[in-house]
C-alpha positions as CSV (number, residue, x, y, z in Angstrom):
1,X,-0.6,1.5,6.4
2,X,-1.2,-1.7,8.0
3,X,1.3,-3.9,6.3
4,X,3.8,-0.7,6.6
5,X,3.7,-1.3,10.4
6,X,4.1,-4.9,10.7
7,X,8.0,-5.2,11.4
8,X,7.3,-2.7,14.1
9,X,4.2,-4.0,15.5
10,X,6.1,-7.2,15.4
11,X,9.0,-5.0,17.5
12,X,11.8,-6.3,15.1
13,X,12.2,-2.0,14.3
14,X,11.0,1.3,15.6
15,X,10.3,2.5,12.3
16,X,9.0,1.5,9.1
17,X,12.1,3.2,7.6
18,X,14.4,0.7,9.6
19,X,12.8,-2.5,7.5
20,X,14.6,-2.7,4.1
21,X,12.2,-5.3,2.6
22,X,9.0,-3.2,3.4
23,X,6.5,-1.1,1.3
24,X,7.7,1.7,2.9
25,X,10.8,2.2,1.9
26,X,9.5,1.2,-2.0
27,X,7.3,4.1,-1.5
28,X,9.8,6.9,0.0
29,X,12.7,5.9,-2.0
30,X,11.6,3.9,-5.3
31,X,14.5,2.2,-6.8
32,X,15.6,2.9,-10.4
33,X,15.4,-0.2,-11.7
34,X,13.2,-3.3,-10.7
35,X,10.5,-1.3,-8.9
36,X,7.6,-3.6,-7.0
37,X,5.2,-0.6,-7.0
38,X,4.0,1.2,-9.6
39,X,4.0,4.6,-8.4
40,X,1.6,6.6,-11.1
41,X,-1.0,3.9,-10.3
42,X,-0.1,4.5,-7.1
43,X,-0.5,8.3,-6.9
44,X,-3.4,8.4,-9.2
45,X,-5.4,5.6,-6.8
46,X,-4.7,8.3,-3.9
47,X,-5.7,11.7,-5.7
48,X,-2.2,12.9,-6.1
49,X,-0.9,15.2,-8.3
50,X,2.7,13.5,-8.2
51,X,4.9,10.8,-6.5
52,X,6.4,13.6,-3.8
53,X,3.2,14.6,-2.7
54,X,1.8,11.0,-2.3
55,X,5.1,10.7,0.0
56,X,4.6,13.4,2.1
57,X,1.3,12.1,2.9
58,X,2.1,8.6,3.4
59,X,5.3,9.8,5.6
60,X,2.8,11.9,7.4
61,X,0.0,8.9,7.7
62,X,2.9,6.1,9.3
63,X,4.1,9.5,11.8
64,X,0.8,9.6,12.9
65,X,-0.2,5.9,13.5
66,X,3.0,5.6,14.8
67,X,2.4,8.6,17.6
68,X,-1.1,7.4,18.5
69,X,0.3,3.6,19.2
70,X,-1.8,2.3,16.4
71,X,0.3,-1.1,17.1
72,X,-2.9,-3.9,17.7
73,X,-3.1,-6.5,15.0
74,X,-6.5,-6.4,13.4
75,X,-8.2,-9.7,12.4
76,X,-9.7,-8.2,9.7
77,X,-5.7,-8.5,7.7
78,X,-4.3,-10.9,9.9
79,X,-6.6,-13.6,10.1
80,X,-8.3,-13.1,6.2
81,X,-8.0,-14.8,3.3
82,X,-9.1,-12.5,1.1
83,X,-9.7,-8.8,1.9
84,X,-11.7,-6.3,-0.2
85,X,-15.1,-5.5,-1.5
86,X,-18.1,-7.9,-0.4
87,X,-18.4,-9.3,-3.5
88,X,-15.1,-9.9,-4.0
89,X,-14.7,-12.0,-1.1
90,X,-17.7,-13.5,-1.3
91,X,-16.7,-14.8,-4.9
92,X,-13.6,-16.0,-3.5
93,X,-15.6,-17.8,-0.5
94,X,-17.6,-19.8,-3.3
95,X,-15.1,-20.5,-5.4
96,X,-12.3,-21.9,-2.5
């Protein structure tokens, strides 16, 4: 969701939608051919039962940040090297 907003919270669009190059679009229109996502991983990472219904909840998901102004960068993605479990980051810490 975070990365789905950037371009706006960046004010470069309004919408998600508007951004060709973003996950967003990938997501709510996959391409036939040379896909970047794969959307069965996809919808069974998100408990759903098929790639429309995943969509309608995502759609749903960027409506909703976007009504409630959830704009504000959050250090947590934009100032992190590596994001993701504890012990993932802290292996990557020990190993940089």
């Amino acid at each position: 969701m975070y990365v789905d907003l950037n371009m706006v919270r960046a004010g470069v669009v309004r919408h998600p939608e508007q951004w060709k190059y973003g996950g967003f679009n990938e997501i709510q229109r996959p391409r036939l051919r040379y896909r970047v996502i794969d959307h069965h991983a996809l919808c069974k990472l998100t408990n759903s039962k098929d790639l429309e219904t995943f969509n309608l909840k995502h759609r749903a998901r960027v409506e909703s940040e976007l009504k409630r102004g959830a704009l504000q960068r959050d250090s947590k993605w934009a100032e992190s090297a590596a994001v993701g479990p504890e012990s993932f980051t802290l292996n990557f810490k020990s190993e940089k």
